[in-house]
Rosetta silent file (secondary structure, phi, psi, omega in degrees, C-alpha in Angstrom):
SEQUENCE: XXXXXXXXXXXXXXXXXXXXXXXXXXXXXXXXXXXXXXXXXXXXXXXXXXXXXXXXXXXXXXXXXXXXXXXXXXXXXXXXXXXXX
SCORE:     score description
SCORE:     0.000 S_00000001
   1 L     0.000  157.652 -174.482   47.076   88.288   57.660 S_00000001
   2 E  -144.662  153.316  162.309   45.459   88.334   54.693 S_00000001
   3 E   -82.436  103.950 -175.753   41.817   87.693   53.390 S_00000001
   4 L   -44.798  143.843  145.920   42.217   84.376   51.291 S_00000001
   5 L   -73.882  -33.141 -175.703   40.669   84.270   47.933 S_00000001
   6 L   -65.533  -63.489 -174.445   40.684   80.489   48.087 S_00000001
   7 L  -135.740   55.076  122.219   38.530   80.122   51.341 S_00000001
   8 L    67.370   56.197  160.523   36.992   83.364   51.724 S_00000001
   9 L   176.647  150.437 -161.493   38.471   84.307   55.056 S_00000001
  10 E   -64.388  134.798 -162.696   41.174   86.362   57.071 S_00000001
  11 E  -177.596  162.875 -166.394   43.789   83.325   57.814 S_00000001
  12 L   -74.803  134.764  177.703   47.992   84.024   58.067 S_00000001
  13 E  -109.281  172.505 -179.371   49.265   84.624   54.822 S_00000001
  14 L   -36.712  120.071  173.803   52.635   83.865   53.057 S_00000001
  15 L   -53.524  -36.199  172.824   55.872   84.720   54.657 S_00000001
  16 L  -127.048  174.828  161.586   57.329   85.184   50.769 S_00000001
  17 L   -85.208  174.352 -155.361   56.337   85.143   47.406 S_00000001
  18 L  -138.468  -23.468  170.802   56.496   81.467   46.496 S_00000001
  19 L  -125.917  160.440  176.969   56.147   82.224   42.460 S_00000001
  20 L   -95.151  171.567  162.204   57.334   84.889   40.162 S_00000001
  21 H    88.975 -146.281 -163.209   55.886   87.558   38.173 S_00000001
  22 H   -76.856  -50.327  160.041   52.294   89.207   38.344 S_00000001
  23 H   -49.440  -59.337  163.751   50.973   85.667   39.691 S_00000001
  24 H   -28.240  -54.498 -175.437   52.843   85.422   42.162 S_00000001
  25 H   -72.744  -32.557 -149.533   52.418   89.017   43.648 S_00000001
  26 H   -91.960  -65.701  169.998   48.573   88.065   43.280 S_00000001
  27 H   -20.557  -83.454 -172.897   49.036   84.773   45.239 S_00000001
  28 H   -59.256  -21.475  164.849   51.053   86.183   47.753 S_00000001
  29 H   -67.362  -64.065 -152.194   48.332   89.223   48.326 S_00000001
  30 L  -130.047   47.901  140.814   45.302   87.269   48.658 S_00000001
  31 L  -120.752  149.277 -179.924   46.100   83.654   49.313 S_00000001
  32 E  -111.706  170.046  178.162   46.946   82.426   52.921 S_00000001
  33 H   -48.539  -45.070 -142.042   49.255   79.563   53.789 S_00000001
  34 H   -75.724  -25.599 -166.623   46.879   77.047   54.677 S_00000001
  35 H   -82.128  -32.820  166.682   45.185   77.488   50.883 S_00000001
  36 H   -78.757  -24.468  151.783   48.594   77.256   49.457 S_00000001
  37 H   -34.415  -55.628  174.853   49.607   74.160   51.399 S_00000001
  38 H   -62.983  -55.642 -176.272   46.620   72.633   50.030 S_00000001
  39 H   -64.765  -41.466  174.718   47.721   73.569   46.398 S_00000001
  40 H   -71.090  -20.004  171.798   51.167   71.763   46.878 S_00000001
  41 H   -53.165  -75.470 -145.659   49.364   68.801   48.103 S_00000001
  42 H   -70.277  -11.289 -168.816   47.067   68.587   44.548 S_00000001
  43 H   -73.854  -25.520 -176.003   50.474   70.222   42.729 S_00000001
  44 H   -72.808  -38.638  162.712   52.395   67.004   43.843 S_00000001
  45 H   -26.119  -67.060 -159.409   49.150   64.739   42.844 S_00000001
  46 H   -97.899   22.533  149.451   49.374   65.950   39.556 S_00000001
  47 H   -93.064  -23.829  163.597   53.112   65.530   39.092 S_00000001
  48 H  -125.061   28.894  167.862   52.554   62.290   40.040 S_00000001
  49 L   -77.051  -65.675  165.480   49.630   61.016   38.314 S_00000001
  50 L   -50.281  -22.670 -169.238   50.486   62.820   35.350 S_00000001
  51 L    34.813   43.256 -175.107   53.760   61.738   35.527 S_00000001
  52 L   -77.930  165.405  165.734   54.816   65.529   34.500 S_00000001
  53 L  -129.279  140.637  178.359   58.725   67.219   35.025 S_00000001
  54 L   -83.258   -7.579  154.468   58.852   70.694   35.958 S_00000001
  55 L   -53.803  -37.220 -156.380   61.817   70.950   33.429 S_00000001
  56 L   -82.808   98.377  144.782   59.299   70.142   30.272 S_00000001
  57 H    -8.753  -58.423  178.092   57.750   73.826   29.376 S_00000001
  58 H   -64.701  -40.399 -169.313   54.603   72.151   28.528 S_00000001
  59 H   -92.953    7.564  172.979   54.110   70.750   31.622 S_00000001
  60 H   -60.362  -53.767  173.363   55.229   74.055   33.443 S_00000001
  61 H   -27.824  -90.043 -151.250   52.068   75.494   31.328 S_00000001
  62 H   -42.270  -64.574  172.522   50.140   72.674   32.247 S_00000001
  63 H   -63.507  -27.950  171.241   50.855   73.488   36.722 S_00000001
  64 H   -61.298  -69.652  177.269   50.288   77.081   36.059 S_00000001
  65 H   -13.620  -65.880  175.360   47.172   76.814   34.583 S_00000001
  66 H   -57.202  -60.531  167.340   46.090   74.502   37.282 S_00000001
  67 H   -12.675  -66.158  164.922   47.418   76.465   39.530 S_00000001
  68 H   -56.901  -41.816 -172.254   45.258   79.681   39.066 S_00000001
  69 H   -89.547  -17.114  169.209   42.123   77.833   38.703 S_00000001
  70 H   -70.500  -63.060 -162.053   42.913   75.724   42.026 S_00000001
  71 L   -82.490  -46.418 -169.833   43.757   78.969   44.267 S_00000001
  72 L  -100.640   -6.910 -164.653   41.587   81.660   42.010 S_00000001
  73 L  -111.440 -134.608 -173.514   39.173   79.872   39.787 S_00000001
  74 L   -86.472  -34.955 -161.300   36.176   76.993   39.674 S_00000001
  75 L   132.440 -176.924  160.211   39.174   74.544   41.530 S_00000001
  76 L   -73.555  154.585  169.059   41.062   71.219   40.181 S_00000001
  77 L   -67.213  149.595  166.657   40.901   69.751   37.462 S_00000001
  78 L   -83.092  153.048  153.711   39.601   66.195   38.702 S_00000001
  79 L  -109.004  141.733 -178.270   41.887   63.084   37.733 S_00000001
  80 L   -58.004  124.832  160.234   40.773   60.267   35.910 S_00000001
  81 L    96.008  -36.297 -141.990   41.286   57.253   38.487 S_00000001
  82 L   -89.608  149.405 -174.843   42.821   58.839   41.315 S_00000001
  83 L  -148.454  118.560 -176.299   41.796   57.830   44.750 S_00000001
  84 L   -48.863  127.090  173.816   43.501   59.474   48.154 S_00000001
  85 L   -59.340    0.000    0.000   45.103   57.317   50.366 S_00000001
């Protein structure tokens, strides 16, 4: 268990780390599954909206970024256009 940062309550937390480095360990302390679940939803959004490759550096950048401000920040970035099925 963990107390999420994302939605500010004790909820099952990661079985692993899921990223590397200092983010990662940060993630896996204080994010729970359900808030990371939710982040692979909008991470797949914006690979395919964006029409990003996780090969391309820049657009590695680009999903980190988001990343931290989706689980730790203000949220997403909104997309221009996009509307959930």
């Amino acid at each position: 268990m963990v107390n999420c940062v994302k939605l500010g309550k004790e909820a099952e937390g990661l079985e692993r780390l899921v990223y590397p480095g200092d983010l990662g360990q940060r993630i896996y302390d204080g994010i729970c599954q359900e808030a990371w679940t939710a982040w692979v939803g909008h991470q797949t959004m914006l690979l395919n909206e964006y029409r990003l490759s996780p090969i391309n550096p820049k657009d590695r950048k680009f999903l980190e970024e988001e990343m931290e401000k989706f689980l730790f920040g203000d949220g997403p970035t909104a997309v221009d256009n996009f509307v959930p099925e």
